[in-house]
mmCIF file as gemmi writes it, N, C-alpha and C atoms, coordinates in Angstrom:
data_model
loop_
_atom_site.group_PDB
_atom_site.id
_atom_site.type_symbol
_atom_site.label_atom_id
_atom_site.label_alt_id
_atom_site.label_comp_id
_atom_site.label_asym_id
_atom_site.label_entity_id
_atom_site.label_seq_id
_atom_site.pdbx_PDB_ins_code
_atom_site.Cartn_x
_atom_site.Cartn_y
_atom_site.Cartn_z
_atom_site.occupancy
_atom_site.B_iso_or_equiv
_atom_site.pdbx_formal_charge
_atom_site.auth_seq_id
_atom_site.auth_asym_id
_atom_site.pdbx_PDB_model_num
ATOM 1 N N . UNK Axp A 1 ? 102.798 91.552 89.405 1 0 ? 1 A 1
ATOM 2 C CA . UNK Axp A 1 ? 103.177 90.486 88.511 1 0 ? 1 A 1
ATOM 3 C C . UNK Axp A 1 ? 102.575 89.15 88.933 1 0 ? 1 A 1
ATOM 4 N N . UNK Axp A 2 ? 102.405 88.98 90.331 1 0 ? 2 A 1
ATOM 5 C CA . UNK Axp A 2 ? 101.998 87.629 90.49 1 0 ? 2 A 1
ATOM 6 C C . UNK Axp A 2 ? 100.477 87.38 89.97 1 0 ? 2 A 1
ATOM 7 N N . UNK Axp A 3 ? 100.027 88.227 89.566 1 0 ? 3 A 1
ATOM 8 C CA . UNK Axp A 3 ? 98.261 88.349 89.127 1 0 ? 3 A 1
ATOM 9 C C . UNK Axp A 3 ? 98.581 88.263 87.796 1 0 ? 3 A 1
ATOM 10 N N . UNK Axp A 4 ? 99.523 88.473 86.821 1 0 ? 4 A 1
ATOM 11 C CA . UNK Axp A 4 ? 99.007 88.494 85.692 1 0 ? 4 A 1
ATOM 12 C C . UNK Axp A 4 ? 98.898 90.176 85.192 1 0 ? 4 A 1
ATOM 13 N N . UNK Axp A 5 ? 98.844 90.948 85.894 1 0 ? 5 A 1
ATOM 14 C CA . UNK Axp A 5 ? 98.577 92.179 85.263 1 0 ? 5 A 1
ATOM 15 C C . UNK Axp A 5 ? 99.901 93.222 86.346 1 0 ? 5 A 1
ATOM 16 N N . UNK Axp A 6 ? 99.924 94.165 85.426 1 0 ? 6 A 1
ATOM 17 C CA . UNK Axp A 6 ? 101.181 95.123 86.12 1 0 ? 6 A 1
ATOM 18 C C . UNK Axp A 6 ? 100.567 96.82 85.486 1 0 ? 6 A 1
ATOM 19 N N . UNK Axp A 7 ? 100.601 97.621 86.321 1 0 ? 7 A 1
ATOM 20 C CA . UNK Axp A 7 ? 100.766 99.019 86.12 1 0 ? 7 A 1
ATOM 21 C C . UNK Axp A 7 ? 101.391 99.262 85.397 1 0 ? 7 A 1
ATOM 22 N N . UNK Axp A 8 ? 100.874 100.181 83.934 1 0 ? 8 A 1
ATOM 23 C CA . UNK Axp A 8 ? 99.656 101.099 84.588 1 0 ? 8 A 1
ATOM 24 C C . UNK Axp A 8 ? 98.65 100.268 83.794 1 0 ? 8 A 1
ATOM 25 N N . UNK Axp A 9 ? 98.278 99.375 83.96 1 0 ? 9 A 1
ATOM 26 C CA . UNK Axp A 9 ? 97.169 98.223 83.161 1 0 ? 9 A 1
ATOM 27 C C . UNK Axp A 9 ? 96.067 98.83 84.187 1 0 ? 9 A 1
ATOM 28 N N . UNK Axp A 10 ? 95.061 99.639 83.791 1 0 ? 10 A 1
ATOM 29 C CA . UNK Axp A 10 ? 93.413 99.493 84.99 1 0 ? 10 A 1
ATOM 30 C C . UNK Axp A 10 ? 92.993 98.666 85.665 1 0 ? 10 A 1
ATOM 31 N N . UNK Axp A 11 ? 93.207 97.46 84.903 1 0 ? 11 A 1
ATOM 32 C CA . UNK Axp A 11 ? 92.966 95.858 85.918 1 0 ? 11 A 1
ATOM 33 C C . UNK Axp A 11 ? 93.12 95.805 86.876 1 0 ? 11 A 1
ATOM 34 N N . UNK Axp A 12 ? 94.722 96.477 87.248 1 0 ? 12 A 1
ATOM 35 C CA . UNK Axp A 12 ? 95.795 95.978 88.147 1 0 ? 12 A 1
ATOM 36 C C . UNK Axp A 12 ? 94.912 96.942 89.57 1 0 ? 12 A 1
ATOM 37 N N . UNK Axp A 13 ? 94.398 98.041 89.213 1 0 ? 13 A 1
ATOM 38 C CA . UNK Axp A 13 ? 94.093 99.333 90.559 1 0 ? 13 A 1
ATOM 39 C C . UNK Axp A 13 ? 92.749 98.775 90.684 1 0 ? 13 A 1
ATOM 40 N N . UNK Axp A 14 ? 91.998 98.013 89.775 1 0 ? 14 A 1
ATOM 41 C CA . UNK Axp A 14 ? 90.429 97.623 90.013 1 0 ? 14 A 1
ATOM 42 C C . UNK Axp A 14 ? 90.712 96.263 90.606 1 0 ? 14 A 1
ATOM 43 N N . UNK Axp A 15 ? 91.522 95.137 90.252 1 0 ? 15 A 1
ATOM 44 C CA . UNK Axp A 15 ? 91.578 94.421 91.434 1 0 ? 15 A 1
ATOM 45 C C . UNK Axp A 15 ? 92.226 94.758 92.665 1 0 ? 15 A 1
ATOM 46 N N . UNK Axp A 16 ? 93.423 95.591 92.818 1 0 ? 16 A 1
ATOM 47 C CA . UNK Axp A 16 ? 93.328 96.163 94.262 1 0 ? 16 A 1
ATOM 48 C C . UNK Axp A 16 ? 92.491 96.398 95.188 1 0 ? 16 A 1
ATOM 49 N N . UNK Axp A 17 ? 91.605 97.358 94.539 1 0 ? 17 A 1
ATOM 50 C CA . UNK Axp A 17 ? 90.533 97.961 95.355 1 0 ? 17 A 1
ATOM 51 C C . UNK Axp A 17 ? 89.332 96.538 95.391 1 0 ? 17 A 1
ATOM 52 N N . UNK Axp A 18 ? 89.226 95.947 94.852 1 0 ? 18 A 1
ATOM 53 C CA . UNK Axp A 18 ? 88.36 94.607 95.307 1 0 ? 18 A 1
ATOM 54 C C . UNK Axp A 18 ? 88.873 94.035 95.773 1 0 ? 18 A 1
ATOM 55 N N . UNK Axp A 19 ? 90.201 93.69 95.678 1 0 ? 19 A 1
ATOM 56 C CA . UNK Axp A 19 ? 90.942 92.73 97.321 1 0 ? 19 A 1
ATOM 57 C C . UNK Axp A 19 ? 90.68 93.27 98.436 1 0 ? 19 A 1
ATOM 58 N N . UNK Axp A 20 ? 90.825 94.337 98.834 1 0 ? 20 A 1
ATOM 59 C CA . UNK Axp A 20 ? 90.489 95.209 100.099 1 0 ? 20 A 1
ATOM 60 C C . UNK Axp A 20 ? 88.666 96.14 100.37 1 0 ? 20 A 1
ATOM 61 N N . UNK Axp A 21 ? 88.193 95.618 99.348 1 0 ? 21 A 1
ATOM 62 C CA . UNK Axp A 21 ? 86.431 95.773 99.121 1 0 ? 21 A 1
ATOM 63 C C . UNK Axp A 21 ? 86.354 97.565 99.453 1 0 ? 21 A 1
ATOM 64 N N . UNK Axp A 22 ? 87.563 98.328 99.144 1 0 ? 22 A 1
ATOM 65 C CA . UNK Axp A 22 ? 87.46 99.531 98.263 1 0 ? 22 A 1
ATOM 66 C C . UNK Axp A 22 ? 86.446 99.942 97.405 1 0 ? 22 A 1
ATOM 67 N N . UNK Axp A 23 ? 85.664 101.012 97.486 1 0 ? 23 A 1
ATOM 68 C CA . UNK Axp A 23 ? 85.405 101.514 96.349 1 0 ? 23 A 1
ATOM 69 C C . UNK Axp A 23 ? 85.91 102.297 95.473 1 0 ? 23 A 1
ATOM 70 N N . UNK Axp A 24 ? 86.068 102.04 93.817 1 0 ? 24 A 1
ATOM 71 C CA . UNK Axp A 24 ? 87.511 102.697 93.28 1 0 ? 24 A 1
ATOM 72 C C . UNK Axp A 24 ? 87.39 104.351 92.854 1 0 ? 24 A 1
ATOM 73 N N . UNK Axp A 25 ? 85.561 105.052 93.279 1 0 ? 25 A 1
ATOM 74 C CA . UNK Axp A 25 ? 85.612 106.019 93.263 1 0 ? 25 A 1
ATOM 75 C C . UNK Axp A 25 ? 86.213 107.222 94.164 1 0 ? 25 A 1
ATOM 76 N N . UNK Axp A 26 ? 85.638 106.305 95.174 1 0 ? 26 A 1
ATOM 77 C CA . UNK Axp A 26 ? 86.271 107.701 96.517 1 0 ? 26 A 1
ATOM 78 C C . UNK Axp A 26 ? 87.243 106.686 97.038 1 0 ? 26 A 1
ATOM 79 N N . UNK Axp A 27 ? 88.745 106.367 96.207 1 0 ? 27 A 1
ATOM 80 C CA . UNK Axp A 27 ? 89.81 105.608 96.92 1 0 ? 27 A 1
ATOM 81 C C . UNK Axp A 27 ? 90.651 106.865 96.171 1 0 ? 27 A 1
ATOM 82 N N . UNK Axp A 28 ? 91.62 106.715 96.921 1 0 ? 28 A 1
ATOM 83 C CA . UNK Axp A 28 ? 92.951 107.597 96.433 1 0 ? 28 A 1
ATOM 84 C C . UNK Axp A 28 ? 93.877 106.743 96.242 1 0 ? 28 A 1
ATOM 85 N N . UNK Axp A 29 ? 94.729 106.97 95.221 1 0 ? 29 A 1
ATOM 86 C CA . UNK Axp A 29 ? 96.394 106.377 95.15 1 0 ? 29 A 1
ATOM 87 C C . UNK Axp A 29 ? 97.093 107.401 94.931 1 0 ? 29 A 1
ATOM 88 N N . UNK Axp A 30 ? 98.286 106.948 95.563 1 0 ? 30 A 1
ATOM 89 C CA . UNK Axp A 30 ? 99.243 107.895 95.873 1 0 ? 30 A 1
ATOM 90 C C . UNK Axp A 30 ? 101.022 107.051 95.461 1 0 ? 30 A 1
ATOM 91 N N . UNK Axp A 31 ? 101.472 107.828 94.32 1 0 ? 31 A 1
ATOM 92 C CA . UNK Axp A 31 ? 102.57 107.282 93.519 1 0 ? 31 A 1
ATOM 93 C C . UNK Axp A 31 ? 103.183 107.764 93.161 1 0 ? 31 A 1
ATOM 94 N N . UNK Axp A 32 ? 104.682 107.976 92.885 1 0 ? 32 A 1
ATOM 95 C CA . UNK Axp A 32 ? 105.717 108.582 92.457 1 0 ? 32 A 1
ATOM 96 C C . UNK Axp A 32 ? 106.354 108.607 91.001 1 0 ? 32 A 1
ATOM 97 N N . UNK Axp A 33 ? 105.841 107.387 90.318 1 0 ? 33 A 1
ATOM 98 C CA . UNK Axp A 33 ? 105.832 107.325 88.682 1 0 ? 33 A 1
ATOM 99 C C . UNK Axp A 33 ? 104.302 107.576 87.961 1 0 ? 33 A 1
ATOM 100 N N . UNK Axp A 34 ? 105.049 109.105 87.273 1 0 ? 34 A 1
ATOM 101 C CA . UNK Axp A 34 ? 103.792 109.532 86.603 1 0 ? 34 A 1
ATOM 102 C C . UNK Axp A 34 ? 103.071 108.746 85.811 1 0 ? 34 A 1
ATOM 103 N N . UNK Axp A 35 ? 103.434 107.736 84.523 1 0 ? 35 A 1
ATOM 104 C CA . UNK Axp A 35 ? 102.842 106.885 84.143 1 0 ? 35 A 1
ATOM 105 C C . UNK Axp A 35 ? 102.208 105.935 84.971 1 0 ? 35 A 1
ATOM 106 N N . UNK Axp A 36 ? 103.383 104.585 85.379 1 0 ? 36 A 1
ATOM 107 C CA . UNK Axp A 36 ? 102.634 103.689 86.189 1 0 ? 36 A 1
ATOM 108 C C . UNK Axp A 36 ? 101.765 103.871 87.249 1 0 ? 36 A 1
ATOM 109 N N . UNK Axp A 37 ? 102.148 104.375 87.677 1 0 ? 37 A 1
ATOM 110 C CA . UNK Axp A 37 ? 101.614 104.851 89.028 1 0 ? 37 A 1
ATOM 111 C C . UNK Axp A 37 ? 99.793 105.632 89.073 1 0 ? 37 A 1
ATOM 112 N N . UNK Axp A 38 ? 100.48 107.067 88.25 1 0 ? 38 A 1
ATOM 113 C CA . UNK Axp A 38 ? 99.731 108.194 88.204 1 0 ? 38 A 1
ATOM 114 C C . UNK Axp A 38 ? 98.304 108.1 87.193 1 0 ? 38 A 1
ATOM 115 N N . UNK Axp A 39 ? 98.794 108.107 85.755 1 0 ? 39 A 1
ATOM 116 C CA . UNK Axp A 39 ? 98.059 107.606 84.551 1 0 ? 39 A 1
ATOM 117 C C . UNK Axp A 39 ? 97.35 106.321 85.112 1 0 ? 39 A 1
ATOM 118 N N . UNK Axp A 40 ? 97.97 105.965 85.348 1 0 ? 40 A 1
ATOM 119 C CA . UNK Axp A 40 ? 97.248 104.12 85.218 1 0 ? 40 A 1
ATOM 120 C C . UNK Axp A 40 ? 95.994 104.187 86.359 1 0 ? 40 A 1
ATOM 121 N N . UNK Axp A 41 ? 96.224 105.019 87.503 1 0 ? 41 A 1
ATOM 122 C CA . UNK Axp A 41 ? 95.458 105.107 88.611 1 0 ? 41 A 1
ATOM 123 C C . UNK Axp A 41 ? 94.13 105.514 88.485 1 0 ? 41 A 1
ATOM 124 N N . UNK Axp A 42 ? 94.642 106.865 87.361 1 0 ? 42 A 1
ATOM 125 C CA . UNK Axp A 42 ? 93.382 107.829 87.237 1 0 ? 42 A 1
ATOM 126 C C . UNK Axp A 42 ? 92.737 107.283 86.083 1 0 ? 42 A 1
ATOM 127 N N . UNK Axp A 43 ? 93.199 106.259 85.121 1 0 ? 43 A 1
ATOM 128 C CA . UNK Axp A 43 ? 91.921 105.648 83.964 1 0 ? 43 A 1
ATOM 129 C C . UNK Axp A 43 ? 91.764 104.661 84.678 1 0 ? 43 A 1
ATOM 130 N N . UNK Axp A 44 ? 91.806 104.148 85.839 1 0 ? 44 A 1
ATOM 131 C CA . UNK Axp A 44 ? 90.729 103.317 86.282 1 0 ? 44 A 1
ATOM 132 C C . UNK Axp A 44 ? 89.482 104.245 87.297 1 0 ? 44 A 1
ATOM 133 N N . UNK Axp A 45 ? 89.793 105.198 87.445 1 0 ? 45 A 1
ATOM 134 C CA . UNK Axp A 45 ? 88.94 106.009 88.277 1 0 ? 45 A 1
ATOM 135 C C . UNK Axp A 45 ? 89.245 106.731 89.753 1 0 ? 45 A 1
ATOM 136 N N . UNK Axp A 46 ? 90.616 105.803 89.675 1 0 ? 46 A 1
ATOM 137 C CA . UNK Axp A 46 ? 91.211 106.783 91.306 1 0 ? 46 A 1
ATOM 138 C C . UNK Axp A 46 ? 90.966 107.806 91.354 1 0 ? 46 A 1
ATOM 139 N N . UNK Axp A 47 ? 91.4 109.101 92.15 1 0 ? 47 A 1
ATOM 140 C CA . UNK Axp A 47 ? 91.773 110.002 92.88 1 0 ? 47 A 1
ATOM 141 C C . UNK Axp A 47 ? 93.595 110.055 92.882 1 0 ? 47 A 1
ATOM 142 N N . UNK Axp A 48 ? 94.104 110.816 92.45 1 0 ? 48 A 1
ATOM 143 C CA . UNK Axp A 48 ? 95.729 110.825 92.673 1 0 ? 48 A 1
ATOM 144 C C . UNK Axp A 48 ? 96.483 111.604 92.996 1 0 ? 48 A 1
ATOM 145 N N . UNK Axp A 49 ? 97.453 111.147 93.709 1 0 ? 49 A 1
ATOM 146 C CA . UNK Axp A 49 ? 98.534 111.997 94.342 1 0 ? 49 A 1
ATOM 147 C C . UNK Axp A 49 ? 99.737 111.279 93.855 1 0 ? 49 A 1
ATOM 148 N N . UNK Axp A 50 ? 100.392 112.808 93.418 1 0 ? 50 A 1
ATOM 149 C CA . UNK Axp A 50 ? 101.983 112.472 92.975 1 0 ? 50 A 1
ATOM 150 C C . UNK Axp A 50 ? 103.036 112.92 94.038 1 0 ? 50 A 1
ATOM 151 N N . UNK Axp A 51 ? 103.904 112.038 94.188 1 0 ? 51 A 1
ATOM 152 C CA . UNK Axp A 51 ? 104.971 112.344 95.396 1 0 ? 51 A 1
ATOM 153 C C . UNK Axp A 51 ? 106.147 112.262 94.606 1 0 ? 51 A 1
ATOM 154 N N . UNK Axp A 52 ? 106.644 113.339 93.939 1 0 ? 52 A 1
ATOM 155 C CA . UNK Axp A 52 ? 108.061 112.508 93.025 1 0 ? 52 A 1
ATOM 156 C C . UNK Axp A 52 ? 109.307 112.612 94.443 1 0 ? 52 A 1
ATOM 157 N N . UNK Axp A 53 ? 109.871 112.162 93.688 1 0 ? 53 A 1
ATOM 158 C CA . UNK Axp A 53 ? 110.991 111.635 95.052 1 0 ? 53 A 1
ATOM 159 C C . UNK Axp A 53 ? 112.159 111.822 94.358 1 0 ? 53 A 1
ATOM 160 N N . UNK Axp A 54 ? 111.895 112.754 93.273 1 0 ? 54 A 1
ATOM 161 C CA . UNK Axp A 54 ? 113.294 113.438 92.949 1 0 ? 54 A 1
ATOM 162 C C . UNK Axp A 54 ? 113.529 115.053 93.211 1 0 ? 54 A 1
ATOM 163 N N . UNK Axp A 55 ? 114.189 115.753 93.775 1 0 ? 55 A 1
ATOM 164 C CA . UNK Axp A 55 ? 113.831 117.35 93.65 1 0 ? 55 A 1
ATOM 165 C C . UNK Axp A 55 ? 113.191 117.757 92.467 1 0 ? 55 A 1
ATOM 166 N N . UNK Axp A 56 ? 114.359 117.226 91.278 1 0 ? 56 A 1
ATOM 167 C CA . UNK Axp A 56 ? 114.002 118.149 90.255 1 0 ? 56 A 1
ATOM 168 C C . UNK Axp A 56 ? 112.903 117.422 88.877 1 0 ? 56 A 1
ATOM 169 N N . UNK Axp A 57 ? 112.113 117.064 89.688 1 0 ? 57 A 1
ATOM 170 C CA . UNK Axp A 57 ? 110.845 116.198 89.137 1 0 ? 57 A 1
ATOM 171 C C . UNK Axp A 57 ? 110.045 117.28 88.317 1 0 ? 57 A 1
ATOM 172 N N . UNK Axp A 58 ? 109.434 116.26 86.971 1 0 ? 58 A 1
ATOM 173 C CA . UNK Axp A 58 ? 108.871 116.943 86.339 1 0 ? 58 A 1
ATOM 174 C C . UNK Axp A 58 ? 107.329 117.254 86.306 1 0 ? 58 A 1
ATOM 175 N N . UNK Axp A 59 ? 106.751 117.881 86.323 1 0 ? 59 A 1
ATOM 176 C CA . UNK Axp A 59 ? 105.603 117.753 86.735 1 0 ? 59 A 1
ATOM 177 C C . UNK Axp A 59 ? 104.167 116.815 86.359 1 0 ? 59 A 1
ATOM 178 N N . UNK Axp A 60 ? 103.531 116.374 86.644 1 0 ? 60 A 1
ATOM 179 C CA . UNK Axp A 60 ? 102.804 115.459 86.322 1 0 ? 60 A 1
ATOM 180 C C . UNK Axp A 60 ? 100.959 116.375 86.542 1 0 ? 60 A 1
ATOM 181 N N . UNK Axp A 61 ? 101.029 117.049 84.943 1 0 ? 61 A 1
ATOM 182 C CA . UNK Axp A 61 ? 99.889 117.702 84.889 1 0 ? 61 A 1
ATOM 183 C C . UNK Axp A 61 ? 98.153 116.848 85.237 1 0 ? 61 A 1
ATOM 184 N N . UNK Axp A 62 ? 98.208 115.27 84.92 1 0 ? 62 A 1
ATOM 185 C CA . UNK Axp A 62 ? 97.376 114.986 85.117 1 0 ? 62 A 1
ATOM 186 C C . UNK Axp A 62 ? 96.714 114.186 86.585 1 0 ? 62 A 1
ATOM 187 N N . UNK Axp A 63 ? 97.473 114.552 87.576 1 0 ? 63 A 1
ATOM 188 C CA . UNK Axp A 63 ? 97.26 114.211 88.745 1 0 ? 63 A 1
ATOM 189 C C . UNK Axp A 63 ? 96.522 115.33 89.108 1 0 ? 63 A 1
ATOM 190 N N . UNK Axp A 64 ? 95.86 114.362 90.099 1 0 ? 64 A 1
ATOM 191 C CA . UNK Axp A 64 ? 94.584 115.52 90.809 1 0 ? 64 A 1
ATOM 192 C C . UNK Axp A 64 ? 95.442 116.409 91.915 1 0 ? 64 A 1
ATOM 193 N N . UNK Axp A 65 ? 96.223 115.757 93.081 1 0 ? 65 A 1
ATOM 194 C CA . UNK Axp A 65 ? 97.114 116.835 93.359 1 0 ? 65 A 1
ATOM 195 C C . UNK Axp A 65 ? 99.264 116.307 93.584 1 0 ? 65 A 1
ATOM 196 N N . UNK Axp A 66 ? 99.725 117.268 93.482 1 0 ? 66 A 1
ATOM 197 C CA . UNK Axp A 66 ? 101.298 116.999 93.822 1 0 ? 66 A 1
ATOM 198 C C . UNK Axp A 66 ? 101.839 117.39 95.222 1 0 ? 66 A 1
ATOM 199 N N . UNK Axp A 67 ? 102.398 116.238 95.702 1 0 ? 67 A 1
ATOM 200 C CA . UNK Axp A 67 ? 103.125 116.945 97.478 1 0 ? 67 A 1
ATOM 201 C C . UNK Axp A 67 ? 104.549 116.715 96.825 1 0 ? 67 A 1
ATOM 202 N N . UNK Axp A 68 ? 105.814 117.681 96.369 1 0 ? 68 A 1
ATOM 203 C CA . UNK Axp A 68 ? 107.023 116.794 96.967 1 0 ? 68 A 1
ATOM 204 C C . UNK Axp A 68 ? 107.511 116.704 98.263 1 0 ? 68 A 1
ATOM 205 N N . UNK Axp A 69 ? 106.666 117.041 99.255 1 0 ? 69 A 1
ATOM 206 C CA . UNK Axp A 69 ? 107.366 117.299 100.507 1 0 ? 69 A 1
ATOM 207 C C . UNK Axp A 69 ? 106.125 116.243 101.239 1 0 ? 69 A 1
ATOM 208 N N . UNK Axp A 70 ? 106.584 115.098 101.896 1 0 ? 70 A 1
ATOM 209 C CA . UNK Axp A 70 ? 106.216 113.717 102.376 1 0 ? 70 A 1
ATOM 210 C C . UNK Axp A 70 ? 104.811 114.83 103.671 1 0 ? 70 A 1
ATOM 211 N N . UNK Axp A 71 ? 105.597 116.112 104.117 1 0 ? 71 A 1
ATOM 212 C CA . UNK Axp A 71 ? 104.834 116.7 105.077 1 0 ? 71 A 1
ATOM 213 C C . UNK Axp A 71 ? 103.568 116.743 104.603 1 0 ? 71 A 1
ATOM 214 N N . UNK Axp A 72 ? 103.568 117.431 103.598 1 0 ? 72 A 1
ATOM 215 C CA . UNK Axp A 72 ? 102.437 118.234 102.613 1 0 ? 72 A 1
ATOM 216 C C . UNK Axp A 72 ? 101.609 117.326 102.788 1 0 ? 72 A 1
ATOM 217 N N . UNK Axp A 73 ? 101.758 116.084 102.218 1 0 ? 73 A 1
ATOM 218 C CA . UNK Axp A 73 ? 100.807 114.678 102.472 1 0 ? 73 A 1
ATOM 219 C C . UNK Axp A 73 ? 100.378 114.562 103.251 1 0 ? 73 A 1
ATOM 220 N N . UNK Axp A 74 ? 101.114 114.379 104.622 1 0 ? 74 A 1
ATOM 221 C CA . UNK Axp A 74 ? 100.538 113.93 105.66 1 0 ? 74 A 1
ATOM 222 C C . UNK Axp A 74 ? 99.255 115.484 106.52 1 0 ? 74 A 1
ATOM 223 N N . UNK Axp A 75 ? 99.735 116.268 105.806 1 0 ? 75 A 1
ATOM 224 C CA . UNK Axp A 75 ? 98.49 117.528 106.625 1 0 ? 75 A 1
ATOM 225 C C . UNK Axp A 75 ? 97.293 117.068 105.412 1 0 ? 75 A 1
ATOM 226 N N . UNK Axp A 76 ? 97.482 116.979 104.085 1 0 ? 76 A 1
ATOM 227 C CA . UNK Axp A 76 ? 96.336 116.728 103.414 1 0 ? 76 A 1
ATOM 228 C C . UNK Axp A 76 ? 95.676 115.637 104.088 1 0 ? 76 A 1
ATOM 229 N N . UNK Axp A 77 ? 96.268 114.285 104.356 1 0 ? 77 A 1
ATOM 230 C CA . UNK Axp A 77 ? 95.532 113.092 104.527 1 0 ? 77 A 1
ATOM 231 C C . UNK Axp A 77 ? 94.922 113.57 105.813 1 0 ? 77 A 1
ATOM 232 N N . UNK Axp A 78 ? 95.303 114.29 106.517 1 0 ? 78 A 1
ATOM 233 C CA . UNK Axp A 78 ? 94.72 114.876 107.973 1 0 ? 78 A 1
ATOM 234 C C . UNK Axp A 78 ? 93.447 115.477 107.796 1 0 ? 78 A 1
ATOM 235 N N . UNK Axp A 79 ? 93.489 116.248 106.854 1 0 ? 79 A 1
ATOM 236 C CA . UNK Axp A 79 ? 92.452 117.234 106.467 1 0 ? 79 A 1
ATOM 237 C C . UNK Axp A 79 ? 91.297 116.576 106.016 1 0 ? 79 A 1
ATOM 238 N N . UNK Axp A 80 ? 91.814 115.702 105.228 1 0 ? 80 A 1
ATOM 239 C CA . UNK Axp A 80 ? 90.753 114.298 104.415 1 0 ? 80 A 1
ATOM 240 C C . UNK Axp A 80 ? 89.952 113.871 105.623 1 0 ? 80 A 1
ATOM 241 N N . UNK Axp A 81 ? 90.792 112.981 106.736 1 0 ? 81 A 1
ATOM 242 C CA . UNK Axp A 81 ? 90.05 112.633 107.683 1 0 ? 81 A 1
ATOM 243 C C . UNK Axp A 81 ? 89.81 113.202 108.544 1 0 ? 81 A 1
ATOM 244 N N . UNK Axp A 82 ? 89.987 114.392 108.908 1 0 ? 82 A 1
ATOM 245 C CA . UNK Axp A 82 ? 89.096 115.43 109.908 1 0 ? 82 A 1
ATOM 246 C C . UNK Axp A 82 ? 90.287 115.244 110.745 1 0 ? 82 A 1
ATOM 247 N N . UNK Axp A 83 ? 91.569 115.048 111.032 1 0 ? 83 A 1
ATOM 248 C CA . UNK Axp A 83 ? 92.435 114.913 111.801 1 0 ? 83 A 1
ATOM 249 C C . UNK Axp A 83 ? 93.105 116.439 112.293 1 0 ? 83 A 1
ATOM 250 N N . UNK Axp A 84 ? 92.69 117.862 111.452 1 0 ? 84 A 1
ATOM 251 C CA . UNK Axp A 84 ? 93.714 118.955 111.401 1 0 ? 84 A 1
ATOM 252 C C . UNK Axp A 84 ? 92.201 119.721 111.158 1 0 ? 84 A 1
């Protein structure tokens, strides 16, 4: 909000990734609301991960992948960086 723009607006994930001089192809976001979060991530060009943080969450077909288990994440992000 303090920018003027709010999720899931594309703006909002393309100036992110230029505050931190990201590139918004090979960046990942990782979010728990399928719209704001998820949608909004992937029409700007992210990479996405859904974490719902409810058990009985519904699924969010257009994410690239789903962890509900915080673990799951952390062995992927391992794997990403050669950590596992």
């Amino acid at each position: 909000e303090a920018v003027g723009i709010r999720k899931p607006e594309k703006a909002i994930f393309e100036l992110a990734c230029e505050n931190v001089n990201a590139d918004i192809c090979s960046s990942i976001f990782i979010g728990d609301n399928p719209v704001a979060d998820i949608q909004g991530a992937k029409s700007a060009g992210l990479t996405t991960i859904y974490v719902p943080v409810a058990a009985d969450y519904a699924p969010c077909s257009f994410a690239d992948s789903t962890y509900p288990d915080m673990a799951q994440l952390v062995e992927h992000i391992n794997r990403k960086v050669g950590l596992s």
